[in-house]
C-alpha positions in Angstrom: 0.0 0.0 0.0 1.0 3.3 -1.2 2.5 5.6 2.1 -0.3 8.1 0.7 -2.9 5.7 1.3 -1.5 4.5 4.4 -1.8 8.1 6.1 -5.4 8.0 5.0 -6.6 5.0 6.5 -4.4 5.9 9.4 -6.1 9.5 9.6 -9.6 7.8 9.2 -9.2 5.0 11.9 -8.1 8.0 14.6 -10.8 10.6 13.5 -13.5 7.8 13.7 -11.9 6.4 17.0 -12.1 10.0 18.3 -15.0 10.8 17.3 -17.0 7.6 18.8 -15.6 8.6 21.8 -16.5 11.9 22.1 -20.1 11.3 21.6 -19.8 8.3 24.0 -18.3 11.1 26.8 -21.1 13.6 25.7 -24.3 10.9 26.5 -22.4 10.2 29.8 -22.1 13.9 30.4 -25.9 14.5 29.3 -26.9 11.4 31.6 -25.2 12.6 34.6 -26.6 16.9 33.7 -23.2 17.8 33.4 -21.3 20.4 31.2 -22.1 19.0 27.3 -20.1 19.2 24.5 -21.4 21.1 21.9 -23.5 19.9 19.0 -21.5 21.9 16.5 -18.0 20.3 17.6 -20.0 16.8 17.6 -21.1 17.3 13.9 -18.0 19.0 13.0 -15.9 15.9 13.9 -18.2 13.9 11.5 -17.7 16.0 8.7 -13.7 15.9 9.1 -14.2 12.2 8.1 -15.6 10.4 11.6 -19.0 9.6 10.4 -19.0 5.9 10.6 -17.7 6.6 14.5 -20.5 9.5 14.5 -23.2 6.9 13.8 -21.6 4.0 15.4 -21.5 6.1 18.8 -24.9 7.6 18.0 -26.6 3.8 17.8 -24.4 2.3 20.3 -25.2 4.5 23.2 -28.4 5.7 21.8 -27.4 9.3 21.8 -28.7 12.2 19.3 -30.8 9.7 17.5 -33.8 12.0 18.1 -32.5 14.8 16.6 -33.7 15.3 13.3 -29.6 17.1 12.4 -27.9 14.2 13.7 -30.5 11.4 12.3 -30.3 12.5 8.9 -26.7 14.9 9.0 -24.6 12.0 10.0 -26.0 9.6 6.8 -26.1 12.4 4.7 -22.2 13.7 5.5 -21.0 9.6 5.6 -22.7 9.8 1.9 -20.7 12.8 0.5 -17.5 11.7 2.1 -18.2 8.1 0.0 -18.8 10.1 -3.4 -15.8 12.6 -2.6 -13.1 9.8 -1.7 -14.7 7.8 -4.6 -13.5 10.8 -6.8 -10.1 11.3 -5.5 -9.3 7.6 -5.5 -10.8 6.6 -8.4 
């Protein structure tokens, strides 16, 4: 593999590592009614290529799933990230 590809998958696996994380930390936060993260920073993360650990942390601890931005953002960012890194790789 390429060291170009490499550094992507690498960059990939941390931002979606991260990110599933982050939105585990922010249910436990919202559970306990302590100081949240903030929705922008949770989409944000997504959109900087953590979508799969955006909705992977949204169904696994059930959190944003309600919320019409995250319920249909999240898919709908995961989507153009598929047809953008379809276009630079193909």
């Amino acid at each position: 593999m390429e060291a170009k590809y490499m550094l992507g998958v690498l960059y990939l696996a941390a931002v979606n590592l991260i990110t599933f994380i982050v939105y585990g930390v922010d249910k436990r936060r919202a559970v306990s009614q302590k100081w949240r993260i903030p929705e922008k920073t949770l989409l944000l993360l997504a959109a900087a290529g953590g979508s799969v650990g955006a909705f992977a942390g949204m169904q696994i601890f059930r959190h944003k799933i309600r919320k019409m931005k995250f319920s249909l953002g999240v898919p709908v960012i995961f989507v153009v990230q598929i047809l953008v890194f379809y276009g630079i790789f193909r």
